[in-house]
C-alpha positions in Angstrom: 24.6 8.2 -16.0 26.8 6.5 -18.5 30.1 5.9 -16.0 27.5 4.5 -12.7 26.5 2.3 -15.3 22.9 3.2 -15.3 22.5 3.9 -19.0 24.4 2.7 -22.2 24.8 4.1 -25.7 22.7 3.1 -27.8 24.9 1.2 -30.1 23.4 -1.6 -32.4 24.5 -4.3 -29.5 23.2 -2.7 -26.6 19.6 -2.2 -28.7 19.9 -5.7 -29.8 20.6 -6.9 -25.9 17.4 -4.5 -24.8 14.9 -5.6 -27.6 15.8 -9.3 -26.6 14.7 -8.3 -22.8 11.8 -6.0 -23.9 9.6 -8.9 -23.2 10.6 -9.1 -20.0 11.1 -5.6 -18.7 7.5 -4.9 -20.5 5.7 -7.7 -18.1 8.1 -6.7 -14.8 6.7 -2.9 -15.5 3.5 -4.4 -15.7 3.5 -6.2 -12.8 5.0 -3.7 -10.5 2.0 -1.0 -11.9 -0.8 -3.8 -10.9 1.3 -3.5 -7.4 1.4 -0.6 -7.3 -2.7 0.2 -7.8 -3.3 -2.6 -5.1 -0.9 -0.4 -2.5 -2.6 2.7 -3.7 -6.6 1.0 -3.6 -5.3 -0.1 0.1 -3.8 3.2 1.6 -7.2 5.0 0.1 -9.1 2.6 2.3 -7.2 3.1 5.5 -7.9 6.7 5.0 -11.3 6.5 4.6 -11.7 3.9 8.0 -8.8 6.4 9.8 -11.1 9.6 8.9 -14.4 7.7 10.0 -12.8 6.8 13.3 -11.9 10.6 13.7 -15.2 11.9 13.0 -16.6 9.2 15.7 -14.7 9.7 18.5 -14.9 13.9 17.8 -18.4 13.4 17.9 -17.8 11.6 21.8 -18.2 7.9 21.0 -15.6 5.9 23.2 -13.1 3.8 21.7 -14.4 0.7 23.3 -17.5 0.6 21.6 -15.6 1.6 18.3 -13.4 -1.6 18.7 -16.0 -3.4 20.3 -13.8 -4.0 23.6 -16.7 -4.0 26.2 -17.7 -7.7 25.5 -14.0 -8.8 25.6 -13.1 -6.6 29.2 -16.6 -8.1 30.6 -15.0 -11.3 30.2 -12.1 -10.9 31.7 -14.1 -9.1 35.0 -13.4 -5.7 33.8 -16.6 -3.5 33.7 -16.5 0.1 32.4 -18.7 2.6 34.1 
């Protein structure tokens, strides 16, 4: 890791130039874990609504009355039968 550059030895400057951007790495980290619970709370929801969805049209309901199309087709002349 040392010669890509991604980690340093920890001599008494590089620890000095870390603890001067602890601060800020602390409140980046903490920032990117709040993100990262949001994406997670999101993608937990879209599974849930995807796995409804599934159960309702294995159980035979149409797709048009999941999305509530019928209203919009009627309007444009369309009627489904």
């Amino acid at each position: 890791l040392l010669p890509q550059g991604i980690a340093l030895r920890a001599t008494d400057d590089n620890k000095a130039v870390f603890e001067a951007r602890r601060t800020q790495l602390e409140a980046e980290n903490l920032k990117r874990r709040e993100e990262a619970e949001d994406v997670l709370k999101k993608s937990l929801d879209r599974e849930a609504k995807e796995e409804e969805k599934r159960q309702r049209l294995a159980a035979g309901e149409l797709g048009l009355d999941i999305y509530d199309m019928r209203p919009r087709l009627e309007q444009m002349g369309l009627k489904y039968v």
